[in-house]
Every structure is written in C-alpha cells, then in structure tokens.
TITORBA-751856 format. One line per 4 residues: number of its first residue (from 1); for each residue z negated, x, y of N, C-alpha, C, O. Coordinates in steps of 0.05 Angstrom, whole numbers, m for minus. Each point is the difference from the previous one (the first is absolute). Layout:
<sites>
NUM> Z/X/Y/Z/X/Y/Z/X/Y/Z/X/Y ~ ...
</sites>
This chain:
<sites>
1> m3290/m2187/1958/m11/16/22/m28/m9/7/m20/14/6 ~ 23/m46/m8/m37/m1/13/m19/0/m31/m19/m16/m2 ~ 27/32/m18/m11/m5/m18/m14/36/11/m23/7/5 ~ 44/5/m7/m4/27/18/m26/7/20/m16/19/2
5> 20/m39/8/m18/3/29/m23/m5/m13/m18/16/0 ~ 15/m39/m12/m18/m6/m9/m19/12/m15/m24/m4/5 ~ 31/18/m24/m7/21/m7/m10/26/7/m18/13/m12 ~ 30/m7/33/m2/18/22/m33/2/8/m18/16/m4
9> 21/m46/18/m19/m14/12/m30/6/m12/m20/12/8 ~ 29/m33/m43/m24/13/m12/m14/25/m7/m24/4/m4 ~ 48/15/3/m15/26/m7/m6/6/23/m25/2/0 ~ 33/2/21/m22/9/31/m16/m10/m2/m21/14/m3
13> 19/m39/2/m36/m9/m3/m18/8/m16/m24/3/6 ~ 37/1/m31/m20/10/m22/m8/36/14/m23/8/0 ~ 43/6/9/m2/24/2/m24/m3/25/m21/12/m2 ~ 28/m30/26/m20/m5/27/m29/m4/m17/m18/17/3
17> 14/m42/m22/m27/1/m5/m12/17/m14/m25/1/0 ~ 46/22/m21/m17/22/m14/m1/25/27/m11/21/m7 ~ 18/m21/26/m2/22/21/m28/m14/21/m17/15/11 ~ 16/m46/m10/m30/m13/6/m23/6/m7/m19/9/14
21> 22/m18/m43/m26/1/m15/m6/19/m17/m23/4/m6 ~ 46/11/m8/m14/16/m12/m26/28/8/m21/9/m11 ~ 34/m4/31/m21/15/13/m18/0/3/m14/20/m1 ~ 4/m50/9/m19/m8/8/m28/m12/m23/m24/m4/4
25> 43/0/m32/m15/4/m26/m1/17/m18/m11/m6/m22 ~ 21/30/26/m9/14/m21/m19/17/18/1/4/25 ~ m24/9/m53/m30/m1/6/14/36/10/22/10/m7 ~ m49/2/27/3/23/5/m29/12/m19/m24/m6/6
29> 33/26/m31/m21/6/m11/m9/31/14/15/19/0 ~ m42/m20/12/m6/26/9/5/23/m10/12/19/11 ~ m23/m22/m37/8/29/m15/41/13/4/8/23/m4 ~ 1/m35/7/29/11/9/m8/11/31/6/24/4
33> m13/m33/9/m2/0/37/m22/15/3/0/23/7 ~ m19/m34/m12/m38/23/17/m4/20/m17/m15/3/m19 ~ 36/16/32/m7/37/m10/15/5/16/20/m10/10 ~ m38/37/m6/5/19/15/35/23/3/8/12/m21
37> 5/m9/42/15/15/m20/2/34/14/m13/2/21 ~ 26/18/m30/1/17/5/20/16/29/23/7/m5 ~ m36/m4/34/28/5/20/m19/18/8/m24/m2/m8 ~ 34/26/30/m10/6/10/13/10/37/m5/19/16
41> 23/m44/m14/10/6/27/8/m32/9/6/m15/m18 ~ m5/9/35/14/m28/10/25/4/m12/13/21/m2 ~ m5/m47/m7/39/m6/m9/m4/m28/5/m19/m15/m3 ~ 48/10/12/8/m28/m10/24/1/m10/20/14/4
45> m29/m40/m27/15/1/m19/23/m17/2/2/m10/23 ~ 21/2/m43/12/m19/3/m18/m31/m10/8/m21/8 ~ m26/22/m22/m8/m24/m6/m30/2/5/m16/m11/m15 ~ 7/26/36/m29/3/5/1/27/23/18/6/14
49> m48/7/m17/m10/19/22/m33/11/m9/m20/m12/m10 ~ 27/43/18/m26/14/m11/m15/m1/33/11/m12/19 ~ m27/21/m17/m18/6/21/m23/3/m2/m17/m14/m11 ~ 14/43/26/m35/6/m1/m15/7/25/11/15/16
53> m32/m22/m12/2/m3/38/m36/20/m3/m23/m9/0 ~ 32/42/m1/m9/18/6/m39/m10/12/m5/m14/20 ~ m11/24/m38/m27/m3/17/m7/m37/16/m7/m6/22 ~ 13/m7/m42/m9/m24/m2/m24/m10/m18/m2/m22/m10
57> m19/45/9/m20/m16/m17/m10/m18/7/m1/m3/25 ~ m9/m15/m41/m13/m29/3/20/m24/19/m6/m18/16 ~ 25/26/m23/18/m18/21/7/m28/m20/1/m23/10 ~ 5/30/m40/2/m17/m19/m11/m27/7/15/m20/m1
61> m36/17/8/m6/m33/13/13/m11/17/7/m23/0 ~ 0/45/22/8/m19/20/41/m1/m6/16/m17/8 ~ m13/33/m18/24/2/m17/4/m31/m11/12/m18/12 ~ m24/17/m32/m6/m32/m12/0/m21/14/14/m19/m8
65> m27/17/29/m9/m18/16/32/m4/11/11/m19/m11 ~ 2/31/27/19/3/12/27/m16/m19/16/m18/6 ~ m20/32/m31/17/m10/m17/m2/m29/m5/19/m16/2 ~ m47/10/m9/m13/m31/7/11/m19/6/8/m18/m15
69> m5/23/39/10/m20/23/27/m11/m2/8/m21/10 ~ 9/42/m25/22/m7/m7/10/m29/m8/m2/m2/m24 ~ 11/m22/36/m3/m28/m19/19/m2/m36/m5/m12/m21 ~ 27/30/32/9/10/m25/m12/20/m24/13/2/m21
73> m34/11/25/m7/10/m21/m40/2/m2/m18/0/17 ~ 18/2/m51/m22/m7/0/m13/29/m28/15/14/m13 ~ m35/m14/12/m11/22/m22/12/m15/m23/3/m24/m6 ~ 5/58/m10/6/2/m30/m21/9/m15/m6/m12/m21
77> m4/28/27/m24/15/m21/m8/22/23/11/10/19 ~ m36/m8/m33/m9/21/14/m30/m16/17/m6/m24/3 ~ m8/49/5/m17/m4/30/m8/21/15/7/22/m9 ~ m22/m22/34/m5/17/20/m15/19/m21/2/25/1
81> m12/m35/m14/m31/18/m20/14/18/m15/m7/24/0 ~ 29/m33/m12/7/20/m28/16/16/16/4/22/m10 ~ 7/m27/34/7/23/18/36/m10/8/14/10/18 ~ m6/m34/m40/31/m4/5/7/m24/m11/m7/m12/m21
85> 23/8/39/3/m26/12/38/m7/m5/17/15/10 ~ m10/m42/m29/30/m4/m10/4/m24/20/m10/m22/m2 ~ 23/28/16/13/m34/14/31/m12/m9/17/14/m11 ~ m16/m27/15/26/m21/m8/9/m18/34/m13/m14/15
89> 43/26/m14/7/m16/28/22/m7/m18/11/12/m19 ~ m5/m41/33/24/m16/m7/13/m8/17/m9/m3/23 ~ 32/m1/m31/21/m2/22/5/m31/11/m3/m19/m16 ~ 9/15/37/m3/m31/7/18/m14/m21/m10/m14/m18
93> 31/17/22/16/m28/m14/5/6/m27/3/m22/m11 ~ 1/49/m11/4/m5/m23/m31/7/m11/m4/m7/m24 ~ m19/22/40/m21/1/m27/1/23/m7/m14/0/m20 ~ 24/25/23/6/25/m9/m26/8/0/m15/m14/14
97> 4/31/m25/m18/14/2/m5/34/m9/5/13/m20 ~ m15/m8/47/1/35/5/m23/0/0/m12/m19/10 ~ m2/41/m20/m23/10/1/m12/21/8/19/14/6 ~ m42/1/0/m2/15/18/m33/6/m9/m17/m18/m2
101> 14/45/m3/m33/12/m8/m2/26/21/20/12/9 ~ m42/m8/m5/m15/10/15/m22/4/m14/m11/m15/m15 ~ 3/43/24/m18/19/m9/m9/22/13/15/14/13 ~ m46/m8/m16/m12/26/18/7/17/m20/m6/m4/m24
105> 19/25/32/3/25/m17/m12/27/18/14/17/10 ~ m42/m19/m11/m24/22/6/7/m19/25/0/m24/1 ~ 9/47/25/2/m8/35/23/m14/1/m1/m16/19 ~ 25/16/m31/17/m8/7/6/m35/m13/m10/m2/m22
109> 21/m18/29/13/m27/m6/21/m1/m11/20/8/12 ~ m17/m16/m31/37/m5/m24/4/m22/8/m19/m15/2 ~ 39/8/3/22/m26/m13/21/3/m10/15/17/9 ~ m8/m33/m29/24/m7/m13/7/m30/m6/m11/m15/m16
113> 35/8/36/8/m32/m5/30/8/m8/16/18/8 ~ m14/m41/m26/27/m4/m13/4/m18/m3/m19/m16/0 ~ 46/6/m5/8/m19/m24/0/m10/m18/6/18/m16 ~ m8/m38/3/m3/m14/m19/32/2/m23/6/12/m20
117> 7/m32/39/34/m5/m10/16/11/18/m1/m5/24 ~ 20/24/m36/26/14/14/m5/27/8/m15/15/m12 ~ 26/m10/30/2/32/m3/m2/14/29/m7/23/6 ~ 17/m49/12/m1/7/28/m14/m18/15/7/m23/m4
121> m29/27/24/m18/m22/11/8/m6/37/m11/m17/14 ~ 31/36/m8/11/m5/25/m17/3/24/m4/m15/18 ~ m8/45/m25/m22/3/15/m29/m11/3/m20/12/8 ~ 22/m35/m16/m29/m19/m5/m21/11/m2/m18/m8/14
125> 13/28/m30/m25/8/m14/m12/19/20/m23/7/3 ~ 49/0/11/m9/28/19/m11/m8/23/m18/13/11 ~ 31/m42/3/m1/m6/18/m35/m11/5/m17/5/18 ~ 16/m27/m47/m24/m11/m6/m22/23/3/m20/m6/14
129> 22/30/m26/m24/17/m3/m11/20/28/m22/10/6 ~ 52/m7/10/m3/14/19/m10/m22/24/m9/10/21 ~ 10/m38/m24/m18/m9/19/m24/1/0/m12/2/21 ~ m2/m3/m48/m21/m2/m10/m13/30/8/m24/1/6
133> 42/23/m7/m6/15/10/m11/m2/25/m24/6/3 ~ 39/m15/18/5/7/21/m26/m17/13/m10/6/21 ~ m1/m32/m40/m20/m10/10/m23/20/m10/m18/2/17 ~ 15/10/m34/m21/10/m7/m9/24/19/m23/9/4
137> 51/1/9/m8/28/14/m7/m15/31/m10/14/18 ~ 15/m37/m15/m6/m14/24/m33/m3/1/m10/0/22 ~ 1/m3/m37/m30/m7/m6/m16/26/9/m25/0/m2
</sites>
C-alpha cells in the first residue's frame, strides 16, 4: 500500500511541475498569434471573445497603453505604426498564456484574445478585454 501512495505521490508531482513550467517555457511564435482574423459582430467565445468598438479611430495607442499596464501581460509582435498590436497575458499561478491583437480596421478597433491550451477560458478573456474596454471609453 505505501508503495501505492508512493507512487501516487510521485506522479502528482511530476504532473504539478509539467502544469508549472511548461507553460511558462514553451516559446510563443508570432506568426501562429499576430494576424488578424475575420468577425464582424461582438461574440464571446468559449475559449476567447470578438469585439469591435464602433468609430474608434486612433484609439489603438491608447488601447495599448492600457493593455500595458497590465503586470501580467506584455507585447507579442506588432506596433502602434504597423497599425496592430499581439499581447500575451498569463495567468498567475500556472503561466497560461492568452493572447489578444488589436487592430484599426478604417474607424472602427478589433480585438481578438484567446487561448493558448484548452478549449474553455472561464470567462477570462472577456472579462480581461472588457476592462480594458471600459478603461479606454473612460478616457
């Protein structure tokens, strides 16, 4: 029996440190993430969220900025210049990483954040973007 446990023991741990670190080392290559994709109405998704916030030209900077501040997330690709912008937010304790682009499309502002791993993000992405919203329309 405590050969059992023991065992037990070890495989949680092994399973705890690949749910640790792996996340947190494998590389995020842009070309999968910084593009644009095709919506043309707000959705949220199960593992992400569309949104387009009507007659926002030139908001893209301060969009960014906002996102910025975030201590969890930092630029993927992209800049204010080329017009769009890939961020990467991670999750506190395993390292997950969701991503999130933004783009001027003519007057109007895109985003699309998703998921990385799994299928469901438990609201996260929506919650994350609609603050960001909500700061931007504060300004």
């Amino acid at each position: 029996m405590a050969n059992r446990l023991g065992g037990f023991g070890t495989a949680a741990a092994l399973v705890l440190s690949v749910g640790l670190f792996v996340p947190r080392l494998l590389p995020s290559n842009p070309d999968d993430w910084h593009k644009k994709t095709e919506f043309d109405a707000d959705q949220t998704l199960t593992g992400g969220v569309y949104r387009i916030l009507p007659e926002k030209a030139q908001r893209l900077m301060q969009f960014a900025a906002i996102a910025g501040q975030d201590s969890a997330t930092t630029v993927l690709a992209g800049s204010i210049e080329s017009g769009m912008v890939t961020f990467v937010s991670r999750s506190k304790v395993f390292g997950f990483p969701d991503y999130t682009t933004v783009w001027q499309d003519g007057a109007d502002l895109k985003i699309h954040a998703r998921l990385r791993f799994g299928y469901k993000d438990f609201g996260v992405n929506a919650a994350r973007v609609d603050e960001w919203i909500a700061q931007l329309n504060a300004l």
